[in-house]
Residue, then its C-alpha position, 0 to 999 in steps of 0.5 A: x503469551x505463548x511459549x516456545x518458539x521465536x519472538x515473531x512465532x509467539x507475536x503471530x500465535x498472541x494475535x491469532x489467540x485474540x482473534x479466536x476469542x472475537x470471532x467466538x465470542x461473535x459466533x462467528x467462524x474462527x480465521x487465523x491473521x494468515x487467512x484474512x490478510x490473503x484470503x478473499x473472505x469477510x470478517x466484520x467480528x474481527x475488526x476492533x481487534x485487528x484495529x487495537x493491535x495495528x495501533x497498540x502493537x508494541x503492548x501487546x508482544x515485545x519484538x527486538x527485531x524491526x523486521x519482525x514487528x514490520x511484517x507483523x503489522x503488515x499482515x494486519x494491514x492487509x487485513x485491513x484492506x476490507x470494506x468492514x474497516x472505518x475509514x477515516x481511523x483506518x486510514x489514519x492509523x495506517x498514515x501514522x505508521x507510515x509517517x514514522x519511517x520504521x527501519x526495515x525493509x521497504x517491502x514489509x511497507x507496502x501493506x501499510x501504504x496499500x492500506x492507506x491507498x485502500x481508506x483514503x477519501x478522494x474527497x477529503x482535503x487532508x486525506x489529499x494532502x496526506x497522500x500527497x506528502x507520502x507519495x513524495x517520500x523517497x526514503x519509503x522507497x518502492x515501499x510508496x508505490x500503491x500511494x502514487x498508484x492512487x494519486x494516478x487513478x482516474x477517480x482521483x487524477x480526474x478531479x485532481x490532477x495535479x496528484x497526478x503530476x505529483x506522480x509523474x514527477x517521481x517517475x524520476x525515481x528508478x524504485x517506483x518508475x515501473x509501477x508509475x508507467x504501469x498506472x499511467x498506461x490507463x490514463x487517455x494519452x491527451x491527459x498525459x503531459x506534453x513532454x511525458x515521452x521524454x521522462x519515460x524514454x531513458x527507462x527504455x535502456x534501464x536496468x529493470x525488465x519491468x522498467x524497460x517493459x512499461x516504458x516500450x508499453x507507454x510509448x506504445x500507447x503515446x504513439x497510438x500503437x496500442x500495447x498488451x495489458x500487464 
């Protein structure tokens, strides 16, 4: 491991020195873990790295610090959101993780769980149920918001929609009601429940501006008065 430098400095230099070894070892252009968890660019040579350091990260670099290992396995996560990436152990990792409840700050959660929301098969009953779960979790905090995204989505509310009420039901919750009204603005009003005016009118006098946006923008749509995207 590097020296000089902080912990999470040392963590990030370890991880990209294991990624200049793939991608030469492949032939293949070298990529530090700042491009390929932001940029929109391809990198199936560096997978099964990224993939043993998501899982075994705590054998690879020591950091006494939750916020630092957090963001560490965020960045990797977010490199994982591609299509290069298996599925079904992508997905699995990434629920683990997820699962174990780390303390730290929701935020540094949301590469994990866009990462679950990215590999989970609609498909699959456990996969469902994983999500499921998750998108009930309040201890995850606005750190679940891409999980109940996924369970609101057409492609999966169409086939299940009791995922969706699942989600509705956690508009209850002020961490994630923006991100809930936002996704339910997709939906066809007349697949929205009877009373969903109701649960989404009190965010109308929330002390969020988001809140109070997608609120007036679903009552909008409910009412057939259309509203802008965003």
């Amino acid at each position: 491991m590097p020296f000089g430098g902080s912990a999470r400095d040392r963590a990030f230099a370890a991880l990209n020195k294991d990624l200049r070894r793939a991608a030469r070892r492949s032939g293949a252009p070298v990529l530090t873990i700042s491009r390929t968890s932001n940029e929109n660019v391809r990198y199936p040579e560096l997978i099964s790295t990224l993939l043993d350091w998501y899982e075994d990260v705590d054998a690879k670099t020591r950091l006494a610090q939750p916020r630092d290992r957090a963001q560490l396995l965020d960045a990797i996560a977010r490199s994982l959101v591609t299509p290069d990436a298996p599925h079904a152990e992508t997905f699995r990792l990434a629920v683990r993780y997820v699962d174990s409840h780390p303390p730290t700050h929701q935020a540094d959660l949301q590469g994990s769980t866009l990462l679950a929301s990215h590999h989970a098969s609609p498909s699959d009953p456990d996969d469902r149920a994983d999500m499921a779960r998750l998108a009930g979790d309040r201890e995850l905090g606005e750190g679940r918001a891409p999980i109940l995204e996924w369970l609101i989505a057409r492609k999966v509310s169409r086939r299940h929609p009791e995922l969706r009420d699942l989600a509705i039901g956690e508009l209850e919750d002020p961490a994630v009601a923006a991100h809930i009204m936002r996704r339910l603005r997709r939906l066809p009003p007349d697949v929205l429940p009877a009373d969903i005016a109701d649960r989404v009118r009190p965010y109308l006098d929330a002390g969020q501006d988001e809140s109070r946006r997608q609120s007036r923008l679903l009552l909008e749509k409910i009412d057939g008065e259309g509203g802008a995207d965003g």
